[in-house]
C-alpha positions, 0 to 999 in steps of 0.5 A: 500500500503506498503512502497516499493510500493511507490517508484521506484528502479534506478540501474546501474552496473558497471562489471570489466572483468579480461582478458585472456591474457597471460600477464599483461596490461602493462608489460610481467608478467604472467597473471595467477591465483592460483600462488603462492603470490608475484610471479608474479611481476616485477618491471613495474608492481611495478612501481619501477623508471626508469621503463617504462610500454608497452601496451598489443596489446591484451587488446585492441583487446578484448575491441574491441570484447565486443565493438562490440558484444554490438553494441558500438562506438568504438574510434579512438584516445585511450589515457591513463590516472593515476587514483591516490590513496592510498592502500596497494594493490595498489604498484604504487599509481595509476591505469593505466586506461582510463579517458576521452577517453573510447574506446568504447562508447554506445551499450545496452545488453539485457535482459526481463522485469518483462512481459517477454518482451526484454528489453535493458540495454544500456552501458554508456562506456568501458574502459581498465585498470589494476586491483589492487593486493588482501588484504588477510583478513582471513589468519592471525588473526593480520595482513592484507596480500598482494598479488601483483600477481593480480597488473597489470592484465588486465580489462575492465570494463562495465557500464551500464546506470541507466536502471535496476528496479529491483534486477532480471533485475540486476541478469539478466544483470549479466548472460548475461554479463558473457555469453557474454565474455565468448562467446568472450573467452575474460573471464572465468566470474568465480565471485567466482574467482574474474575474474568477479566482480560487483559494483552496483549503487542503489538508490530509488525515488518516484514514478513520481519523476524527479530526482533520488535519491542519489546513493550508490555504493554496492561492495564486491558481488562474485556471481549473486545471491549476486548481487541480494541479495545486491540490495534487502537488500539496496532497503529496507534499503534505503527506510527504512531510508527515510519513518522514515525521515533520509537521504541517504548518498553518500557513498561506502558500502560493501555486507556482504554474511554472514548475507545478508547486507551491511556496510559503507566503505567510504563516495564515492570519487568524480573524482577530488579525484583521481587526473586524469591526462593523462599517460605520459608513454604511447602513445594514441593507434590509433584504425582503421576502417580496425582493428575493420573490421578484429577483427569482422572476428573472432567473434564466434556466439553470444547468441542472435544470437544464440537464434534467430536461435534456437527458429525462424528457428528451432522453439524449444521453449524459454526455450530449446533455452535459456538452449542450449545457456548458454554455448558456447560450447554446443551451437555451438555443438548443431547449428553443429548437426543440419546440420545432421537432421531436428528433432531439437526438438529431437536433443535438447532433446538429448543434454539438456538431455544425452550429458550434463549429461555425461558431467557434470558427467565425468567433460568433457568439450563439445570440447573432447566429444567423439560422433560427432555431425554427428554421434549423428545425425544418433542415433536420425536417428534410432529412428526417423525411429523407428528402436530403441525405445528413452528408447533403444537409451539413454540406450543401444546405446548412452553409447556404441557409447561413446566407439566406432567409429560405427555408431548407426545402425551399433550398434544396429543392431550388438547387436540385438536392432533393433525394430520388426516392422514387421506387420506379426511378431507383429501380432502373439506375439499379438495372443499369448498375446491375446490367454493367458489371455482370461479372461481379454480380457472380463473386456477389452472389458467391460470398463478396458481400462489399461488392455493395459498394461498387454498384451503389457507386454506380447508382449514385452516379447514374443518379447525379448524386439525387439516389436516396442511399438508404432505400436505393441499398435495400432494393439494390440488395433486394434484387441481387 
């Protein structure tokens, strides 16, 4: 048995969401990324004195949204509290952010175990606060440079309970938060962009242990695979430090993508480090039961609903429905498309394979696609009525429809791609066909049964191409 085995993984995260809000948390500066450094600012968002901070009315309806899109207890009284520290990038000293009084409480996302079953992730809390401006390390070999664009700007942050096993349920949890608000249109969940940005809990104990062991907080991740990377990297460390009898620090330790590992940064601070006291520059927001009712109005479908629908009442397998629902956009096309035919099979195939391959080579978002979901429809129509082969369909017909209103009958029939289905009409290329290569109908009928293609070949070229390959196979094998 090898060391790993021994032990059991204790994981929780901690996601901070920036918000797409127009504006600030707490004041009117532009909420916007890529300006250029030191742009962005004022003097609330500078917290020069005198100035007086404004809750974001926004903010708090977002929070709402994920609340309730994870099943929280969202709270009535919301008040603000300081979180005081010492950094460069941070120009008031302190954090606006909520302490004791998260505004929403409970929930669980969901995601598979290692056997492929459901399993919830519960979310200890949420909370709004404001995030801090960026140390800018690479630009100048001699000194650190600030940009206070990012002070100010509004997050919630998600954490999660110590449910997570494993570096793939972490991985899992990730995917499945960024999905979520972007769904919510609360986030674009670009990591790489630092819009979506995980910290980690990790620690191991030994299988059967009551307690956990001591936790180290892993930051600096800008991706889900980093995400699981860093966990795996600080499993093996952890587990390493034990088996040759040292100790596990409480400490903060920073992910090193470059050579897959993680530094010490700073022992870990505890809460009476950071000084909270209540925000005496805001009054508590009251959230009420009829507010909560009226932002659940306008909450899209989710992804598990989604889900649910796709693979229950459309019976298309989990893997179709998962690559369906991965995107909002495409998801809720595909939900439309199928209010305009039964073959939701064939309707995934068409949008998990031709519709995301045009987007994705055109750099076209789902919303400006030029085919409707009713017209699409009526393509996947004509194949189904064996009017146009599926090679015809994607070929020919689907790259015309993208230029034209016309429907896809109205197209093929104007370009002559419409099948001959015609019993009769089939029956005499199959004669002809016959008639050419007597000799191979002999070998046929002696066992070389891929002969088949050889006269359906000629079928499909006495034919120009206009032979319904189905039904013109059956008869064409019906009568050697």
């Amino acid at each position: 048995m090898s060391a790993r085995d021994k032990y059991e993984v204790v994981i929780g995260l901690e996601v901070h969401a920036q918000l797409l809000t127009k504006t600030k948390a707490y004041s009117s500066d532009e909420n916007i990324y890529g300006a250029v450094p030191n742009t962005k600012t004022s003097v609330i968002s500078l917290g020069h004195p005198g100035t007086l901070p404004k809750s974001n009315t926004n903010v708090i309806e977002y929070a709402v949204k994920l609340g309730i899109a994870v099943g929280s207890d969202i709270r009535e009284r919301n008040e603000y509290a300081r979180k005081n520290y010492f950094y460069a990038d941070l120009p008031k000293g302190y954090q606006i952010t909520q302490d004791t009084t998260p505004i929403c409480n409970g929930g669980a996302i969901q995601i598979k175990d290692k056997d492929g079953n459901p399993k919830n992730i519960k979310i200890t809390r949420i909370h709004m606060e404001e995030d801090a401006g960026k140390s800018i390390h690479d630009l100048d070999p001699f000194n650190t440079l600030v940009d206070l664009n990012r002070a100010g700007v509004p997050l919630v942050e998600l954490v999660s309970e110590p449910d997570i096993r494993s570096s793939e349920e972490a991985y899992q949890y990730i995917t499945e938060v960024r999905k979520l608000v972007r769904y919510l249109d609360i986030c674009d969940g670009n990591m790489e962009e630092g819009s979506l940005r995980c910290d980690a809990n990790v620690s191991v104990m030994l299988k059967g242990a009551k307690e956990f062991g001591t936790k180290v907080e892993v930051k600096n991740m800008n991706s889900s695979r980093n995400v699981m990377r860093a966990i795996e990297f600080e499993i093996d460390r952890q587990i390493e430090l034990l088996e040759t009898g040292g100790e596990i620090s409480h400490e903060t330790r920073s992910f090193n993508a470059a050579n897959n590992s993680t530094i010490s940064m700073r022992h870990k601070e505890e809460a009476n480090d950071y000084r909270y006291f209540p925000e005496p520059d805001l009054q508590p927001v009251i959230v009420t039961k009829e507010y909560i009712n009226k932002v659940r109005k306008t909450l899209p479908p989710l992804p598990n609903e989604l889900f649910l629908i796709f693979t229950k009442e459309y019976n298309l397998s989990e893997y179709d429905a998962n690559i369906l629902t991965d995107e909002k956009g495409i998801a809720l096309y595909f939900n439309a498309l199928c209010k305009y035919t039964k073959n939701y099979k064939s309707a995934a195939n068409f949008v998990n394979g031709s519709v995301k391959s045009y987007l994705n080579e055109k750099a076209v978002h789902i919303n400006d696609f030029a085919i409707t979901p009713e017209r699409l429809a009526t393509l996947i129509a004509i194949v189904d009525d064996g009017k146009v082969s599926n090679t015809v369909a994607t070929s020919k017909i689907f790259p015309t429809m993208l230029e034209s209103k016309k429907t896809a009958e109205e197209i093929a029939t104007e370009n002559n791609w419409v099948q001959e289905s015609d019993s009769d009409a089939l029956g005499s290329y199959i004669t002809q066909a016959i008639a050419k290569y007597p000799e191979k109908v002999a070998e046929y009928k002696g066992g070389k049964k891929g002969l088949i293609g050889l006269f359906m070949g000629e079928v499909m070229k006495l034919s120009k191409g206009q032979a319904d390959p189905k039904l013109a196979n059956q008869l064409l094998r019906s009568e050697l």
